[in-house]
C-alpha positions in Angstrom: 0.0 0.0 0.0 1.1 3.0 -1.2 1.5 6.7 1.0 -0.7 8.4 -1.8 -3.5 5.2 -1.3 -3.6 5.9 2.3 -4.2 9.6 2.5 -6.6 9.3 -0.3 -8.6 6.6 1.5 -8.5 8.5 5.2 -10.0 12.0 3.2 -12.5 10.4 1.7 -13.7 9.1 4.7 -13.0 12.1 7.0 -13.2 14.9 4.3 -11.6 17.9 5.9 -8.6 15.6 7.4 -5.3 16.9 6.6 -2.8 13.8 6.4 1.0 12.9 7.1 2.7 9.8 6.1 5.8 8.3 6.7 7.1 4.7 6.2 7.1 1.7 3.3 6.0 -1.5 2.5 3.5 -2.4 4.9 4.9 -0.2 7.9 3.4 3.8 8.4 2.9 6.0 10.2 0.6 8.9 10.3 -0.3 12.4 11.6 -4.1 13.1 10.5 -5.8 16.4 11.6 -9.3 16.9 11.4 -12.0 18.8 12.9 -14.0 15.9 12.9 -12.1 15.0 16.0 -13.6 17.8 18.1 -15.1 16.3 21.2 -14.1 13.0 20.9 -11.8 11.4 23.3 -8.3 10.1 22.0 -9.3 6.6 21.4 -12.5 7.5 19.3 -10.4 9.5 16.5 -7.8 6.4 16.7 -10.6 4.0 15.8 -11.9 6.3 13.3 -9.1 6.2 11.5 -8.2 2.4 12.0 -10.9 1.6 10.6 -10.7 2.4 7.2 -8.4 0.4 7.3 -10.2 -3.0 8.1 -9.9 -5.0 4.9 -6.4 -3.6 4.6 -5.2 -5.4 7.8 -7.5 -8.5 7.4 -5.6 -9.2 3.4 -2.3 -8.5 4.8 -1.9 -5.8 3.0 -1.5 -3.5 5.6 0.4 -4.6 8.6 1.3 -2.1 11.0 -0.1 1.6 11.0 1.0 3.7 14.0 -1.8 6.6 14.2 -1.2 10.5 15.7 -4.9 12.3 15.6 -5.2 15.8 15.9 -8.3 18.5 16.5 -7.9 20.6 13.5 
């Protein structure tokens, strides 16, 4: 999975979300800021973000994604 594929998928789930990668293969991190994330507590905007990424870690595709969330 590509940087560009994982962006593109988080904003067009969370549409105002600005987005950060880092990492190959099957290994990134990200920095997503969104104001989406008002009022919810630090583990709701991680799990909004994971998942999108459901069928990603269930094919292997996707193996490790380490997630920052900020209120934008």
């Amino acid at each position: 999975m590509s940087p560009d594929k994982i962006k593109e998928l988080i904003q067009a789930t969370i549409p105002d979300s600005q987005v950060e990668t880092s990492g190959a293969d099957c290994n990134f991190s990200i920095v997503v800021t969104s104001s989406e994330f008002e009022g919810k507590s630090p583990i709701q905007r991680h799990r909004m973000v994971n998942d999108i990424f459901k069928t990603q870690f269930e094919t292997g595709e996707l193996h490790a994604l380490s997630i920052k969330t900020e209120v934008k």
